[in-house]
N, C-alpha and C positions, 0 to 999 in steps of 0.2 A: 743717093737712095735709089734703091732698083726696087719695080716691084714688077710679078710675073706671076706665072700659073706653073706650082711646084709637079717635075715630073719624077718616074722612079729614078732616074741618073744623077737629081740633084739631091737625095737623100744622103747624109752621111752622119756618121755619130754623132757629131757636134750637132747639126742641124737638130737631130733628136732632141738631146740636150736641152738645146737653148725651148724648145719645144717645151719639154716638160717643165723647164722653169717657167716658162709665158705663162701656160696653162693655171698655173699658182695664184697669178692676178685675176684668171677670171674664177674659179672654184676650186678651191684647194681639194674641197674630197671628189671632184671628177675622177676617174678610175680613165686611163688614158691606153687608148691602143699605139700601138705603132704607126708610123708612117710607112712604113716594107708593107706592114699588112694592109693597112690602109688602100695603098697605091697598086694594091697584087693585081687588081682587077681592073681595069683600063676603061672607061667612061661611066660609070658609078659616079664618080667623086673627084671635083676640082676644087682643088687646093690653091688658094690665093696666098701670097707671101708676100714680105715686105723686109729688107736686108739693109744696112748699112753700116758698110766696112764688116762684110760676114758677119755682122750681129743682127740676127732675127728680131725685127721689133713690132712685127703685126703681122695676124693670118687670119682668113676666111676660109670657112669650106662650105660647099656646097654638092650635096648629096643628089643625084639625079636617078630619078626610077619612072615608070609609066603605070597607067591603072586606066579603069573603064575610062576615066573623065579626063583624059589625055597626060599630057607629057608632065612631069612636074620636075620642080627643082625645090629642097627646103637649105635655105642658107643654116649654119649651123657654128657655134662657133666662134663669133667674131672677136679679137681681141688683137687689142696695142697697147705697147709699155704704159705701163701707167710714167713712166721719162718722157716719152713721145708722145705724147696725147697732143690733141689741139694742132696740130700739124695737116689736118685733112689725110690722113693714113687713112683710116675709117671708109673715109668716103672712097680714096683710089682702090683700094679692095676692092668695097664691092660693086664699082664701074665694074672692075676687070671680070667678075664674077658675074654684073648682070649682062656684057657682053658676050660671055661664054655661053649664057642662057639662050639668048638670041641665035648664036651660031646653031645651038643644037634646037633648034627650033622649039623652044619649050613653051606648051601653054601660059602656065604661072611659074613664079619662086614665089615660096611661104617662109615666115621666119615668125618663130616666138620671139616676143624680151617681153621682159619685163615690167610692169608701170613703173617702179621705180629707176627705172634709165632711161630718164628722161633728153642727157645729149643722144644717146641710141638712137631714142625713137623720132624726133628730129630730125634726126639721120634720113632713117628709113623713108617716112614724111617727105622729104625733102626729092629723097628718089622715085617717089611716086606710089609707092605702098599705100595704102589703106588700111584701116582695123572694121576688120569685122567683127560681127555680136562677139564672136569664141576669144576674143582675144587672140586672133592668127591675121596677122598681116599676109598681102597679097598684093603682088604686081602682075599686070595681067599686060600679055606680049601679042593678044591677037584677037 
């Protein structure tokens, strides 16, 4: 199992693919953009990935932008085979994801889910997140 931080070099058809199939487990009427266009723009947007034997079985992504009230990052995304589940995929993601956060010295990452995702929010819980009144979780870096 490898898991990393997806760059424009390691995009390819197949990647796409198994992409759009992933995407399936978490909303099927998502409307999905590319990974080329995605990735056009260079520190916007880290892409967490998770590969075994070239088969895609979990991604995160994490959108980075700034505003008045400093740096922010909102996780976005999160999903693994529903085959692999329970494996701590989940959790190695978004380590990889909240480390990048760190590097880029970011105030918070925010992330919606759901009440009804309940192993999710566990998750998130676990990594330090909180729920605010809004229903937006927050890890605060500083």
């Amino acid at each position: 199992m490898e898991i990393k931080l997806l760059s424009k070099k390691d995009v390819t058809e197949s990647l796409q693919e198994q992409l759009s199939k992933l995407y399936l487990q978490l909303n099927a009427e998502l409307k999905q953009l590319s990974l080329k266009t995605i990735l056009k723009e260079e520190g916007y947007i880290d892409i967490a990935v998770c590969l075994e034997n070239n088969e895609l079985i979990g991604i995160a992504m994490m959108a980075n932008y700034k505003v008045v009230s400093g740096y922010k990052g909102m996780i976005e995304d999160v999903v693994v085979s529903e085959t692999h589940r329970g494996r701590g995929i989940g959790r190695k993601l978004m380590d990889i994801l909240l480390l990048q956060a760190e590097k880029r010295q970011l105030n918070d990452v925010l992330l919606f889910s759901g009440h009804h995702r309940t192993a999710a929010i566990s998750l998130y819980k676990s990594l330090g997140f909180t729920l605010k009144s809004s229903g937006l979780y927050v890890k605060k870096f500083q």
